[in-house]
C-alpha positions, -999 to +999 in steps of 0.1 A: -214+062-415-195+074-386-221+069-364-219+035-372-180+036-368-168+004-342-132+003-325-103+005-343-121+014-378-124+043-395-143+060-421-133+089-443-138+103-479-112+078-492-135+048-481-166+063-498-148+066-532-136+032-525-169+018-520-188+036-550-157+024-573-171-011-564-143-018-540-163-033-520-181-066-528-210-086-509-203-128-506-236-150-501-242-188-503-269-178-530-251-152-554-226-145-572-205-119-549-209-087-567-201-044-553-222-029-531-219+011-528-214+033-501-249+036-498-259+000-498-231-007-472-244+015-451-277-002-451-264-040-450-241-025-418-272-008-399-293-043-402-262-059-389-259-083-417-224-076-420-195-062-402-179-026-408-152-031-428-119-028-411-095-019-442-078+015-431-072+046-456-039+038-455-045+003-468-071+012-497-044+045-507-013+012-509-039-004-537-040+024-557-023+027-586-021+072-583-015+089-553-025+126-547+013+137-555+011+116-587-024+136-596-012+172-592+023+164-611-002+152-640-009+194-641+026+199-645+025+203-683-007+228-684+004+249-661+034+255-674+018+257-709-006+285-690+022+306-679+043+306-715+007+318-730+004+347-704+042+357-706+041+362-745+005+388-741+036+413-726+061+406-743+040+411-777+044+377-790+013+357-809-005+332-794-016+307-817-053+290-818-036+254-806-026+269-775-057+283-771-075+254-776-056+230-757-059+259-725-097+254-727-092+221-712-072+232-679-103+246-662-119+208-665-091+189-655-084+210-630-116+205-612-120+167-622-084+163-605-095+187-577-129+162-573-109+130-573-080+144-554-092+112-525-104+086-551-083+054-553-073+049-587-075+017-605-076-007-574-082-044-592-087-062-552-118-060-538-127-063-505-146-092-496-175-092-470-189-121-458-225-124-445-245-151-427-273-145-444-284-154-480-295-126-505-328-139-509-332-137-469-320-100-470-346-090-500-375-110-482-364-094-451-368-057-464-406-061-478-421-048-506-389-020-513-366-051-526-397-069-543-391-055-578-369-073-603-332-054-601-312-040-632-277-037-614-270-056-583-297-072-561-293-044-537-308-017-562-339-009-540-317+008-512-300+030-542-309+028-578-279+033-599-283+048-632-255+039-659-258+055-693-245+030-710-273+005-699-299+031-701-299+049-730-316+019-749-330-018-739-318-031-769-284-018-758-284-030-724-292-064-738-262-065-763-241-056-735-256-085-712-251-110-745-218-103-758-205-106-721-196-068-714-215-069-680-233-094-662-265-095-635-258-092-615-230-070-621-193-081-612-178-040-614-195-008-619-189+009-652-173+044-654-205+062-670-227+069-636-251+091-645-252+126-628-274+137-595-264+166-576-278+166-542-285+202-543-283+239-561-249+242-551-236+213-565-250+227-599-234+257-597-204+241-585-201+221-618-209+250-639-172+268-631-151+244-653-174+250-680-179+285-677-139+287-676-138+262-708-154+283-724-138+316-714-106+304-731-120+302-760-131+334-762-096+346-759-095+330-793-112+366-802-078+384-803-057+357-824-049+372-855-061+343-882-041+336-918-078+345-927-110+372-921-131+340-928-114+316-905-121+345-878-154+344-885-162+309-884-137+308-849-159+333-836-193+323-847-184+283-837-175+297-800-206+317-796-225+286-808-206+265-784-215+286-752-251+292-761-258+256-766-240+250-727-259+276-716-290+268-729-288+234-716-268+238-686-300+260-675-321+236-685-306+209-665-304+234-636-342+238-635-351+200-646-330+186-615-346+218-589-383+209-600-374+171-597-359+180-564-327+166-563-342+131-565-334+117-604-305+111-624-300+136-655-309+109-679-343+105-656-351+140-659-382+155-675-397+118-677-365+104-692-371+126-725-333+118-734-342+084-743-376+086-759-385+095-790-391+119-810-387+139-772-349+130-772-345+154-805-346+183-777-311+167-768-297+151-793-301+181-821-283+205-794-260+174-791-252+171-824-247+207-833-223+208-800-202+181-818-202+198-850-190+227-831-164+216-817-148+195-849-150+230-866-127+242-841-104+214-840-099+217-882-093+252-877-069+249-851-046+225-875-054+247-905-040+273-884-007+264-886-003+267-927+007+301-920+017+315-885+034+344-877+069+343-873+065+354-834+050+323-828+082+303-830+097+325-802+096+313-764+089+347-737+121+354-721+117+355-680+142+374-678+126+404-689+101+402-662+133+404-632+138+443-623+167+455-638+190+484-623 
């Protein structure tokens, strides 16, 4: 976009999370106005069918409704959760299996708040740009790439959006387009883009939060249960958990490399997620997954029938100053 940048505007991070939240939203004589992403707006910009938008970072960070500051102070709690767990490991105190638990979350959030660190947050004003031209001229204009019908926006041939929850089923989609939830074309995007790294990294980049998900729970190896059995079934349901990530998070690595980067993770290995009896290959690692990780959440409350009595004692910092 920046080589498309004109005086006096600007184009940063901010703007593209701006655009792909639908803050941005095409008006035409012939159609209802409806978002346009980043993507798209870079096309409709290069054919000079509209202007570049002139809304500054500043402007689109005043919409808002969370600033960065506001983000990381939403960390507050864990962290502070994270350093009671690591002081008690010295001074010999238990750590229960609900700390535990709740710990195997701070690895996610952190990196979905490290990811969304520049997105506007709940920003209800779109911007409006206006265009000469009707929608119909624009689709004739760009030849036999806008000639199929579009699922989305009219816009989907310059980037085909996948959301899951119009494209797991057709009946869905249609119940959804019925009972009002969404319209064609649409007035907002939904929150349930589907995933498509653009390369290896990406993958791999994704993978840490996971991996450190389930890393905390493996801690979970050294609580001291009321019970040998509920040990056993803590253990067993974490080593279930991370083979079926692995096995799947591998899969997905390999799927999106030999598609080259090109498809959406529901599109992957000819859309076998949402065609039977192919999506079993999912949804029976899906469902044991689930199962997995309701195990863990009983145990965790049963857990508290009977904890140690260290458990109800806070670490005491000052034991970690140097005394003389």
């Amino acid at each position: 976009m920046h080589h498309l940048l004109q005086a006096g505007n600007e184009w940063t991070l901010v703007h593209g999370y701006f655009a792909d939240s639908g803050g941005f939203v095409l008006c035409s004589s012939d159609v209802k106005p409806f978002p346009v992403t980043a993507k798209q707006l870079k096309f409709l910009i290069e054919k000079g069918y509209i202007d570049f938008p002139s809304i500054s970072k500043k402007e689109i960070w005043d919409k808002s409704k969370f600033d960065t500051a506001a983000k990381c102070f939403a960390l507050v709690p864990v962290i502070t959760l994270l350093a009671n767990t690591i002081a008690r490991y010295p001074q010999k105190l238990p750590v229960t299996p609900l700390e535990v638990f709740t710990l195997s979350f701070f690895p996610p959030s952190l990196g979905s708040i490290f990811f969304t660190l520049k997105k506007p947050l709940n920003v209800s004003s779109p911007v409006e740009l206006k265009t000469s031209k009707t929608v119909s001229e624009i689709l004739v204009e760009s030849g036999d790439a806008a000639r199929n019908p579009f699922r989305n926006t009219p816009l989907d041939f310059i980037e085909t959006v996948v959301y899951q929850s119009s494209s797991w089923n057709e009946k869905l989609h249609r119940f959804i387009l019925c009972q009002g939830l969404q319209t064609r074309p649409m007035q907002r995007f939904p929150n349930d883009r589907d995933w498509r790294p653009s390369n290896l990294g990406e993958n791999l980049i994704l993978a840490v939060p996971v991996v450190g998900y389930v890393f905390v729970l493996m801690l979970g190896w050294l609580i001291v249960f009321p019970s040998r059995a509920e040990t056993i079934l803590w253990r067993a349901a974490v080593f279930l958990e991370m083979s079926v990530l692995c096995v799947y998070g591998v899969s997905e690595v390999v799927l999106f490399w030999k598609a080259g980067y090109r498809k959406t993770s529901l599109e992957l290995g000819a859309g076998y997620k949402c065609r039977w009896p192919w999506s079993l290959f999912f949804w029976i690692p899906a469902t044991v997954y689930f199962g997995v990780r309701f195990a863990l959440i009983v145990e965790v409350f049963a857990s508290l029938r009977n904890l140690p009595a260290g458990a109800y004692m806070k670490p005491v910092w000052s034991e970690f100053l140097p005394h003389f």
